[in-house]
C-alpha positions in Angstrom: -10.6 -16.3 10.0 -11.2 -12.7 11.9 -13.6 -10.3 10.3 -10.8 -8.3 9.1 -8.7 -11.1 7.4 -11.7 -11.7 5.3 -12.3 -7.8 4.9 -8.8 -6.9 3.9 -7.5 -10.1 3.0 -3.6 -11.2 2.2 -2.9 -9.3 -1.2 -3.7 -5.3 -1.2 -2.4 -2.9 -3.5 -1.7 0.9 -2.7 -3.2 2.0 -6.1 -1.4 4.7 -8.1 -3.9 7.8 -8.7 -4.3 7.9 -12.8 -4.5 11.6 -14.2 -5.6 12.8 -17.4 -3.3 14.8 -19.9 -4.0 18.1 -18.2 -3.3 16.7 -14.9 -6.4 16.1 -13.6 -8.2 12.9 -12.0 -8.6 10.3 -14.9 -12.0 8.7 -13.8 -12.1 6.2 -16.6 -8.8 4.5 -16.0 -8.8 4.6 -12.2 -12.2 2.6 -13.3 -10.2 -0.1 -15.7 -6.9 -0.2 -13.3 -9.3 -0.8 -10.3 -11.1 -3.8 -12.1 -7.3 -5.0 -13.5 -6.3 -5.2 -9.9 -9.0 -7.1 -8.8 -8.5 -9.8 -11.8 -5.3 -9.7 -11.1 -5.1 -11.0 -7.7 -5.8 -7.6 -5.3 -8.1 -8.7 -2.2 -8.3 -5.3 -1.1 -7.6 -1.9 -2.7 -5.7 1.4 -1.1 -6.9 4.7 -2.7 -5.6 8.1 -1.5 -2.5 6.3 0.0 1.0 7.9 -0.2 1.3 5.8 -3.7 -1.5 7.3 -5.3 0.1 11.0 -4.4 -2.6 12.0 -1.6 -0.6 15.2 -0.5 -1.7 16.2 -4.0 -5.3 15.5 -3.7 -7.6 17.8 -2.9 -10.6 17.0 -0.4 -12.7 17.0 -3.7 -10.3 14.9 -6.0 -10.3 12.0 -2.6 -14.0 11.8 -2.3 -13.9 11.1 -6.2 -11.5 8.8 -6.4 -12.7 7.0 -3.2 -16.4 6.8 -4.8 -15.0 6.0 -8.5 -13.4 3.0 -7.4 -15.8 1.6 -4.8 -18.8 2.0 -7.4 -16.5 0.0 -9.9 -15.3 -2.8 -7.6 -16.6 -2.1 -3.8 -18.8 -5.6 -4.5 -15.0 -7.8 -5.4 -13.0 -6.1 -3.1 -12.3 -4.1 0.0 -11.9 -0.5 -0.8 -9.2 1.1 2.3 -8.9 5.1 1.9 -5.4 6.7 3.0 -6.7 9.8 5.4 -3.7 10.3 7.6 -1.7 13.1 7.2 0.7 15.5 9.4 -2.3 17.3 11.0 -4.6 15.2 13.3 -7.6 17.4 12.7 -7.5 17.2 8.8 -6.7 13.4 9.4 -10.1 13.2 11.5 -11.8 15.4 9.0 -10.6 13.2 6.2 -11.6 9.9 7.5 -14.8 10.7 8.7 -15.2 11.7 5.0 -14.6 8.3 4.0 -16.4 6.8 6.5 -19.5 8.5 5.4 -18.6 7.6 1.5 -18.3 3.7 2.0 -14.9 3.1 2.4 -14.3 -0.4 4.2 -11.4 0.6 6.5 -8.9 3.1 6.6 -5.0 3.2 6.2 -2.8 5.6 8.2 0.3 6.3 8.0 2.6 7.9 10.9 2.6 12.1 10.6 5.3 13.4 8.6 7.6 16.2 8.7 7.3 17.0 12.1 8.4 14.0 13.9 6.1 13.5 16.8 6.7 11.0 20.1 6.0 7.9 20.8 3.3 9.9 22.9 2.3 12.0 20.2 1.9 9.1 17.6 -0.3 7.5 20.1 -2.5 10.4 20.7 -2.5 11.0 16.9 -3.8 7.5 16.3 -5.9 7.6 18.8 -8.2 10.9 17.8 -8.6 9.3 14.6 -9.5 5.6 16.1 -11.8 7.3 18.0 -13.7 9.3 15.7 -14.6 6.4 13.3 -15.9 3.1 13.4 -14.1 1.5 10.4 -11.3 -0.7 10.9 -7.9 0.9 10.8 -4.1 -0.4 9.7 -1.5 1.9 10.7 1.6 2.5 8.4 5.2 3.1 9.3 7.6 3.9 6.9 10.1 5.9 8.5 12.2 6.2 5.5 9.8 8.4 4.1 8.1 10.2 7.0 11.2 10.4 9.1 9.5 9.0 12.5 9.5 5.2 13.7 6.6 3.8 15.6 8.1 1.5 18.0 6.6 -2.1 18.6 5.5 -1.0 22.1 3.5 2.0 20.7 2.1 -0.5 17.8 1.0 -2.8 21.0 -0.4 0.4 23.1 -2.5 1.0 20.0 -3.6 -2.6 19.3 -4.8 -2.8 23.2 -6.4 -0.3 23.4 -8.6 0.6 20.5 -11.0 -2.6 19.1 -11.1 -0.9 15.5 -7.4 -0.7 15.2 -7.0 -4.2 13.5 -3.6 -4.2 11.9 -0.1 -2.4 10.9 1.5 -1.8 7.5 5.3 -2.4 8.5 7.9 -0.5 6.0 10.8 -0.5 8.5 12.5 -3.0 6.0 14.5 -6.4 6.5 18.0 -6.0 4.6 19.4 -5.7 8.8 18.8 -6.9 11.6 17.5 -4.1 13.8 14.4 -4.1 10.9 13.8 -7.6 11.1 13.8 -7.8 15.2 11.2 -4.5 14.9 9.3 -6.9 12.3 9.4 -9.8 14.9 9.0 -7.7 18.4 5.5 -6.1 16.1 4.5 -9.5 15.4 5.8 -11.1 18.6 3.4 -8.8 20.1 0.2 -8.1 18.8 -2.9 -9.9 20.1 -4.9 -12.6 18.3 -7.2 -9.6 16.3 -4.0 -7.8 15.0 -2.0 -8.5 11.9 0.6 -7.4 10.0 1.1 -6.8 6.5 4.7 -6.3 4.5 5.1 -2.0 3.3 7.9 -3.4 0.7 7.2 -5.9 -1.5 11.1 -7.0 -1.5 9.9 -8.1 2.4 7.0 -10.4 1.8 8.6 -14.0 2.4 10.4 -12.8 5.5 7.1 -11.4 7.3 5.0 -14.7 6.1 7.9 -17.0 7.2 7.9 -15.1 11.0 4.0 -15.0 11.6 2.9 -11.6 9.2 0.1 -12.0 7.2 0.7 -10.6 3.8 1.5 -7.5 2.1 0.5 -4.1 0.7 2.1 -4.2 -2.0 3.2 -1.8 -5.3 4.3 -4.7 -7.4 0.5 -6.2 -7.9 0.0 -3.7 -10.1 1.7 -5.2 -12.6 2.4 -9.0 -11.3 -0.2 -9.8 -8.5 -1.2 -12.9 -9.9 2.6 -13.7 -9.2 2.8 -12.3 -5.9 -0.3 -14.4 -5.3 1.4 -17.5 -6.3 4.8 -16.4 -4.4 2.4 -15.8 -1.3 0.5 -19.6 -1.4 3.6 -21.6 -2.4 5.0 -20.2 1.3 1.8 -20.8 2.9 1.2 -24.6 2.1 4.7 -24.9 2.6 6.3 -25.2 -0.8 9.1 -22.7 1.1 12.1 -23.3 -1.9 9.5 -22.7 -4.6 8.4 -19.8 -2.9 11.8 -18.9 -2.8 12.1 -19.3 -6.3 9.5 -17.5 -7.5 10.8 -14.4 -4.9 13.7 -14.2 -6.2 12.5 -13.9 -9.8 10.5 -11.0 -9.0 12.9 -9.2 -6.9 14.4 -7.4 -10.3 11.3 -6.1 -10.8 10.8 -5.0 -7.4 13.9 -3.2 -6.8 13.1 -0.5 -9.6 10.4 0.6 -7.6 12.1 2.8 -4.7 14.9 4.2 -4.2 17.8 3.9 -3.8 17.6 1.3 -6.4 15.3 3.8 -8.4 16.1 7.0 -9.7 12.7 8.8 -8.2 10.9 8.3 -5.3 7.4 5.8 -5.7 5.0 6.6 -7.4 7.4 7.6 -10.4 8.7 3.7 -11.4 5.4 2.2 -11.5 3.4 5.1 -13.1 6.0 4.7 -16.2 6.1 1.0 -16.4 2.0 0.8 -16.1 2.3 3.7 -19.2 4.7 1.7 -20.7 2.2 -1.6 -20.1 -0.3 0.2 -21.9 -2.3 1.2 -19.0 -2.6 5.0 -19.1 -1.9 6.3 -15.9 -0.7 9.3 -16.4 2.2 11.6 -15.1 3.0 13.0 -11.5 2.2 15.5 -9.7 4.8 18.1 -8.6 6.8 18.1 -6.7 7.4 14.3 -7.7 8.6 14.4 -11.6 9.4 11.3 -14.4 12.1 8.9 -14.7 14.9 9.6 -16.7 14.8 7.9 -20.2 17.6 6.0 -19.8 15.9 4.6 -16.7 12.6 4.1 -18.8 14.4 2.4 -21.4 15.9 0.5 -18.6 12.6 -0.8 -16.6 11.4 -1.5 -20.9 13.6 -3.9 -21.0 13.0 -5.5 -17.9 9.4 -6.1 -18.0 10.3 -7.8 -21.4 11.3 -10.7 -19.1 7.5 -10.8 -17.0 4.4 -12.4 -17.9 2.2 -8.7 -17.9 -1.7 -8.1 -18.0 -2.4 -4.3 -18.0 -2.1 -3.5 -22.0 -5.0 -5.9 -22.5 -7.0 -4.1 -20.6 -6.3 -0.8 -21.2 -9.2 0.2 -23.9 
């Protein structure tokens, strides 16, 4: 096992940011939903990702958060800080900020909004590689920042920096140009690299083709059965794991659209409310589900096995 296996491990969850009633950064429950995580399964932990609502944040409200939850569960798990955004100066900025707070690695995703190259992305990832010394996964979700890091840029990035150790892959695998990015990534990357699912609906296909587990939304409410999902495949118990997938995928098509009415965080920030974890609202511009949908995901988590209410006080 690499050094980065056993830092990040299989299982990580991009953590929702809790807020209080006036909106601002709920300390105690990001304390009590960072410890649930970590009972629950959660190897490593993603604060200040694009689920916790970091273009929201404040450079204040990050180093918070980032401290908060290291101090509560830095010892059980590995603590990764989201610090990538559309500008590769505040992106440098931001994760030498972590860095110097104890983060354990970082997580950045590709620049949104203004759609770089292939030879921008590279030189994006690379001022930020290179101003650190933590480990780094890269994220690509083009459905959300509009831009795709292609395999060969992935494999540019993975050669040349030692402290790039992994990729977040959100391209999705419902056709077949997704899965043949999935499997030109993995296909690809040398023997330090790996590669983690960006959709939880996506973790059996990248275990069963040589990924090597997934960041996942999900967890929050059901890691201990992702867990399960995740070691029936590996020791080869494929229909089980099949089984249990497929069980869960209800569950994991409320939280994105266009299965859900409002884009992530906005599905599992209600259900963890309605769980009894207080998390909170959303920051704008992101707003609530609809009742009707509220009502809807009510019902459906009537049908799971959940642990955040008991741990909620």
């Amino acid at each position: 096992m690499s050094e980065h296996e056993e830092q990040f491990g299989r299982l990580i969850t991009a953590m929702v940011t809790p807020f209080d009633q006036e909106g601002n950064l709920d300390t105690r429950q990001t304390i009590n939903l960072a410890r649930h995580l970590v009972d629950t399964g959660s190897e490593g932990i993603v604060v200040a990702g694009t689920t916790g609502e970091s273009p929201t944040l404040t450079e204040h409200e990050r180093r918070e958060l980032l401290n908060t939850v290291l101090e509560a569960v830095g010892d059980h798990a590995r603590i990764i800080a989201g610090t990538s955004t559309y500008s590769t100066g505040e992106s440098v900025r931001l994760s030498r900020m972590a860095q110097a707070e104890g983060a354990h690695g970082l997580l950045l995703v590709t620049p949104y909004y203004n759609k770089p190259s292939q030879e921008g992305l590279y030189r994006h990832f690379a001022a930020i590689a290179d101003s650190v010394t933590l480990p780094v996964i890269l994220y690509n979700v083009p459905s959300r920042t509009n831009v795709n890091m292609l395999p060969e840029t992935v494999r540019r990035l993975d050669e040349s920096f030692g402290n790039i150790v992994g990729l977040k892959e959100a391209i999705g695998t419902s056709d077949e140009k997704g899965q043949r990015q999935v499997n030109l990534v993995i296909g690809g990357k040398s023997p330090g690299f790996e590669v983690w699912s960006g959709n939880d609906q996506d973790t059996l296909f990248f275990l069963r083709n040589g990924g090597y587990g997934v960041v996942s939304v999900a967890s929050h409410l059901v890691g201990r059965s992702i867990r399960t999902m995740m070691d029936l495949q590996l020791s080869g118990q494929e229909e089980d794991a099949q089984r249990e997938h497929h069980r869960l995928m209800p569950l994991f098509d409320t939280l994105f659209p266009p299965t859900a009415p409002e884009p992530s965080p906005a599905s599992i920030k209600a259900m963890l409310n309605i769980a009894g974890m207080e998390v909170g609202g959303l920051r704008l511009p992101l707003v609530e589900v609809p009742e009707t949908y509220r009502c809807y995901l009510q019902d459906l988590m009537s049908g799971y096995e959940l642990a955040p209410a008991r741990i909620s006080a």
